[in-house]
C-alpha atoms as a printed R data frame, in Angstrom:
   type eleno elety resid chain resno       x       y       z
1  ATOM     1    CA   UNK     A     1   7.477  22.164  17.030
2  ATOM     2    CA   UNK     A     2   8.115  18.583  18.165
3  ATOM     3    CA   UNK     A     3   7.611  15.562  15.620
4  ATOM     4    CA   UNK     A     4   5.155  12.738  17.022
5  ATOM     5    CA   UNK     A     5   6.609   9.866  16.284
6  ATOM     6    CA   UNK     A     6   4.370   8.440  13.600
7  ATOM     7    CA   UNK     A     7   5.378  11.551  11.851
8  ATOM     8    CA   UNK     A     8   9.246   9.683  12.084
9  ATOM     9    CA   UNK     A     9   7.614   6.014  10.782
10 ATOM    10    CA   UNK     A    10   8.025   7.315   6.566
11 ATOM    11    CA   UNK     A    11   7.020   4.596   3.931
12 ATOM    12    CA   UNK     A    12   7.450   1.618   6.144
13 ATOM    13    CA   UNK     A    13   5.388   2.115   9.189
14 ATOM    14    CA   UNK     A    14   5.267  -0.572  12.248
15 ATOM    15    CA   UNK     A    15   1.241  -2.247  12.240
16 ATOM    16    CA   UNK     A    16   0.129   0.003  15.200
17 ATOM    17    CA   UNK     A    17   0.385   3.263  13.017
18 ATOM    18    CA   UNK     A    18  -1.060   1.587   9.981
19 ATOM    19    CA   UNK     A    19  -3.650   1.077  11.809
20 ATOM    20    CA   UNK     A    20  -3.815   4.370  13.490
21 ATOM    21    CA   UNK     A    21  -3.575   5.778   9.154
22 ATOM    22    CA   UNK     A    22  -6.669   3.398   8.972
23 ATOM    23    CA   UNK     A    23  -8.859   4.348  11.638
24 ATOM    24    CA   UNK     A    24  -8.415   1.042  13.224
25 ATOM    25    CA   UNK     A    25  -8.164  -0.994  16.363
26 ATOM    26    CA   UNK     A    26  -4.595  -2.375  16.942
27 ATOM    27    CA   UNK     A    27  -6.120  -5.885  17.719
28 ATOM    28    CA   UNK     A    28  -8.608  -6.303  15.113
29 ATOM    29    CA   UNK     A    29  -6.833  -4.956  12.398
30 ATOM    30    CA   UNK     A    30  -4.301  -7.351  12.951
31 ATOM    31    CA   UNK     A    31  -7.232 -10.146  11.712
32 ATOM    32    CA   UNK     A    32  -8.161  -7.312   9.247
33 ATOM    33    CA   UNK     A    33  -4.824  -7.189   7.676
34 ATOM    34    CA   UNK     A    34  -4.718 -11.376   7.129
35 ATOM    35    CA   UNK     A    35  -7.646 -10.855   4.911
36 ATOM    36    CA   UNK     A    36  -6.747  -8.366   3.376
37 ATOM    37    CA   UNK     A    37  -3.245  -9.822   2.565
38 ATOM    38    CA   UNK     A    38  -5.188 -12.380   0.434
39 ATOM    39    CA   UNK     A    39  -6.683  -9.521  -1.820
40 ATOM    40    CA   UNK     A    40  -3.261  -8.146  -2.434
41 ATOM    41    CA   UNK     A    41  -2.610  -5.828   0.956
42 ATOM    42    CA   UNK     A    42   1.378  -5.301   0.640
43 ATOM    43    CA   UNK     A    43   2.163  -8.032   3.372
44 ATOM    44    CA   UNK     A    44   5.367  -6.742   6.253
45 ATOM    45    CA   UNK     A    45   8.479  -6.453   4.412
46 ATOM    46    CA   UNK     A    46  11.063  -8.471   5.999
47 ATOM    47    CA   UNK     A    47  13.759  -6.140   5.533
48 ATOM    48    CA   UNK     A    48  12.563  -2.970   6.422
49 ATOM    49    CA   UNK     A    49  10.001  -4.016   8.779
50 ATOM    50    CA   UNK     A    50   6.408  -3.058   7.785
51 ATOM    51    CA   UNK     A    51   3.982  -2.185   5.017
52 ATOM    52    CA   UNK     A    52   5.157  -0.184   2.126
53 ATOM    53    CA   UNK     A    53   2.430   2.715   2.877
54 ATOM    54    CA   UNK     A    54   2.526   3.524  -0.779
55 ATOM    55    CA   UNK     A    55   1.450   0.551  -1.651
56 ATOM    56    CA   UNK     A    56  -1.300   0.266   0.957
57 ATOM    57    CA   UNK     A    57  -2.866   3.304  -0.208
58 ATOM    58    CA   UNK     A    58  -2.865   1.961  -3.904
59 ATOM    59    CA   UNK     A    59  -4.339  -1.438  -3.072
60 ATOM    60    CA   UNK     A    60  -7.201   1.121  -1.035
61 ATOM    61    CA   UNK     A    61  -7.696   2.696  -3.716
62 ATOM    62    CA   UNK     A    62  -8.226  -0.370  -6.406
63 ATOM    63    CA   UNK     A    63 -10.192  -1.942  -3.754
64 ATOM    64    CA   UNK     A    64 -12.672   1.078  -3.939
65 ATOM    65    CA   UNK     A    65 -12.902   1.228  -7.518
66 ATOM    66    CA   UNK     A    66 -10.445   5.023  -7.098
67 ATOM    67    CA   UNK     A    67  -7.616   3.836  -9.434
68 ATOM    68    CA   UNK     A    68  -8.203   3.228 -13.183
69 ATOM    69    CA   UNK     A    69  -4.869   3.105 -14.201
70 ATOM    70    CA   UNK     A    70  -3.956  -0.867 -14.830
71 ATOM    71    CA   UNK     A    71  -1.227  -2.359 -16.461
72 ATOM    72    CA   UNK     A    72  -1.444  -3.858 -20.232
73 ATOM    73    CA   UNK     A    73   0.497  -6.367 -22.123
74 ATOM    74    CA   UNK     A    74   3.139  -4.565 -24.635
75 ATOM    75    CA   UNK     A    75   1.611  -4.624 -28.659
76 ATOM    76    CA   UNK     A    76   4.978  -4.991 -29.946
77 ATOM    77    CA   UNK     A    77   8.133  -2.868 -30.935
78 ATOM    78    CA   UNK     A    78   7.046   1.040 -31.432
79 ATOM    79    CA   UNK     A    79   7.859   2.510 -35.139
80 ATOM    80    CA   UNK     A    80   8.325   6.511 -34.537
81 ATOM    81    CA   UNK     A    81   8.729   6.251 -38.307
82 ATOM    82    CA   UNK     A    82   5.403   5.299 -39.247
83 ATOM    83    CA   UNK     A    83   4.073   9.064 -38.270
C-alpha cells in the first residue's frame, strides 16, 4: 500500500498538515496558530522546520483541561533511609 505523504511528515510536520491534523483551513489557521503561539502553541522550529506534533497535542490537551499532570518544585534531597 502506498504512504500519503503526511503519513512521511513524523514529529515535525510542515503548517499545511498541522492543519489538516486540526481540521483546519490552511489560511486561517495560519492567524489561528499566532494566537495560539501566545498561549504556549510550540512555535516552527528553526532547525527542523515545523511544530513538534508532540508538543502540539500536549498544549491541546492542557488547553482543554485533558492533562493533569504539571510540574512541581523539588522538596529537597530524598532520604530512602528514613523508611
Amino acid at each position: 500500500m502506498p504512504r500519503r505523504a503526511h503519513e512521511d511528515q513524523g514529529l515535525f510536520p510542515c503548517e499545511a498538515e498541522v492543519a489538516r491534523r486540526l481540521s483546519q483551513d490552511p489560511v486561517a489557521w495560519k492567524a489561528k496558530a499566532i494566537i495560539l503561539e501566545r498561549d504556549g502553541l510550540p512555535k516552527i522550529d528553526p532547525l527542523f522546520g515545523g511544530r513538534f506534533w508532540p508538543g502540539v497535542v500536549a498544549f491541546l490537551n492542557r488547553r482543554y483541561g485533558l492533562s493533569r499532570v504539571e510540574a512541581s518544585a523539588l522538596d529537597g534531597q530524598e532520604n530512602l533511609d528514613a523508611f
